[in-house]
N, C-alpha and C positions, 0 to 999 in steps of 0.2 A: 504494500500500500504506500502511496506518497501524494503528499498535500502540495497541491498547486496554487504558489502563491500568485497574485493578479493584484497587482492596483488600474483599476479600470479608470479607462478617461476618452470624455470623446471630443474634439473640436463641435461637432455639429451639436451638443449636446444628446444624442440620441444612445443612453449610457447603458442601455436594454441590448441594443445591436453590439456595443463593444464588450460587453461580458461575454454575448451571445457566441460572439468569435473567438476571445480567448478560449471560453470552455470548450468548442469544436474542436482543439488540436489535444485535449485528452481521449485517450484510446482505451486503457486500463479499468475495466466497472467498479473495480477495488477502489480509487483514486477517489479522495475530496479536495476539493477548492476552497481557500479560503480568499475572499475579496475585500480587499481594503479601498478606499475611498481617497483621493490625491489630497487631499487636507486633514490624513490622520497619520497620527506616528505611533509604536511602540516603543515605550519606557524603560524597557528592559533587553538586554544584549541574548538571554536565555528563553523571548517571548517565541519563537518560531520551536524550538521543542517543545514549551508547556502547549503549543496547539496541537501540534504530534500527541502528547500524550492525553489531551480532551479527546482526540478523536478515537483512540485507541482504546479509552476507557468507555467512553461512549456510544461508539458505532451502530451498535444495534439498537441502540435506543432512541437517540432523537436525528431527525432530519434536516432540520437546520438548527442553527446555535449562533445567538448573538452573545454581544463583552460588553462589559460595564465601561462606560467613558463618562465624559466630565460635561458636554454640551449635545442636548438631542431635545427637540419637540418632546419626548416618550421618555417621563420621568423613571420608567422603571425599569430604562437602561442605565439610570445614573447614577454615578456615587453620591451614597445616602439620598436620592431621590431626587438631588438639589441642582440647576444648573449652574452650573460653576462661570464667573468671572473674573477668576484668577488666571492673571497671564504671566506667571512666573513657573515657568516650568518644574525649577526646579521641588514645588511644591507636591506637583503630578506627579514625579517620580517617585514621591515620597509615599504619595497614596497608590501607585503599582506596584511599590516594593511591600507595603501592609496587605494590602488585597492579594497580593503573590503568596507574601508567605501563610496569609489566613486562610484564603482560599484557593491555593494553586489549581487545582483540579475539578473544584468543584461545578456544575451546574444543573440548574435550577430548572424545575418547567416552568414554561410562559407562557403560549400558544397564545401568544398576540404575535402582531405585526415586529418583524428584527429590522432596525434602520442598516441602511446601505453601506456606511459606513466601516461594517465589519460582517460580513455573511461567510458562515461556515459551515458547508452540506457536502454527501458525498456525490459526485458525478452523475448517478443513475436519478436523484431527486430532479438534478437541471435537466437530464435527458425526457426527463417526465414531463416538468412543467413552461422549462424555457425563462425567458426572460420578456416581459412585455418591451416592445421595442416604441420608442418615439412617444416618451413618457416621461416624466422625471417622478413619477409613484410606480417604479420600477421592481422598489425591492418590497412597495406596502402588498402589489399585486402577485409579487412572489410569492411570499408569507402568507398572505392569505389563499392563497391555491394550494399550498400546504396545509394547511389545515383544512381547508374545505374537502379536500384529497385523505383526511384523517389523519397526517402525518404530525409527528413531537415535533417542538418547539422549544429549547431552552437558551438559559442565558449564560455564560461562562462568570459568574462572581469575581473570579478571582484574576483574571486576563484583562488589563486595563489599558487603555486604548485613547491616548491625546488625539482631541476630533476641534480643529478650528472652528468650524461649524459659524459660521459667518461673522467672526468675531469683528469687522470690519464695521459693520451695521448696528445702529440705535434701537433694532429690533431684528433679535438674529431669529426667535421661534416663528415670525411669518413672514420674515422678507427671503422672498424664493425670486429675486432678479439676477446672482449670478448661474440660475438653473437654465435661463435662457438668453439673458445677454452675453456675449461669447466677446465685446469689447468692453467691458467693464473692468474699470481699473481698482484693483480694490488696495485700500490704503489703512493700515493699523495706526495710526494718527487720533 
């Protein structure tokens, strides 16, 4: 088995068709993808094993599997619930390195919606349901074809995931214009 890492990105915005295509060059049914999102990082130098070892622990149980991060719409991927506007990183690490060592392996069911930001399923789920294409509610129509399809849903606790998530904007949980503006200059100012 081996986890296909991807940070999906598309000029045209159409971020359903470029998943779509990364995931058509695994061949392997055994094989899961995990997708990361161009404005998230990992905290930790050991985070690409602890997802090897979620999956390995987990495999026959859940279908997809979202991670806890610091900025999301969906307070119940967040640490402690809250969205975070702390832009000192080195605070982030602080809280991947407690949620590592608390919860390295753990996850949760959810069978809600997993943000885009971090999606981890194995191959045979995408072969299943695809990617809606020329959307940017790309990964809510995922997640939920997942479970409408019956399939688990959890969340990795302990796997924590720095998400910019439109830290630019005076209102990051409903301004969706760099979802479609493709000239937008964005400035941390």
């Amino acid at each position: 088995m081996t986890v296909h890492f991807f940070q999906y990105f598309s000029v045209s915005k159409n971020f359903g068709a470029a998943i779509n295509n990364a995931c058509s060059l695994i061949i392997n049914d055994n094989d899961w993808v995990c997708l990361t999102d161009m404005d998230t990082m990992f905290l930790r130098p050991d985070a690409g094993k602890q997802v090897y070892d979620i999956v390995e622990r987990y495999k026959s149980e859940y279908d997809l599997i979202g991670c806890t991060t610091n900025r999301l719409a969906q307070p119940y991927q967040l640490y402690n619930k809250c969205f975070s506007e702390e832009r000192d990183i080195s605070e982030h690490i602080k809280i991947a390195n407690e949620l590592h060592n608390n919860f390295y392996g753990v996850v949760e069911p959810l069978n809600r919606v997993v943000a885009g930001c971090f999606m981890l399923f194995p191959i045979t789920v995408w072969r299943h349901y695809l990617f809606q294409e020329n959307t940017p509610c790309f990964d809510s129509i995922f997640s939920n074809e997942v479970i409408s399809g019956g399939g688990e849903i959890g969340i990795a606790r302990g796997l924590y995931q720095f998400h910019l998530y439109r830290m630019w904007s005076d209102n990051p949980i409903n301004d969706t214009r760099h979802l479609f503006d493709t000239k937008k200059v964005l400035s941390l100012t």
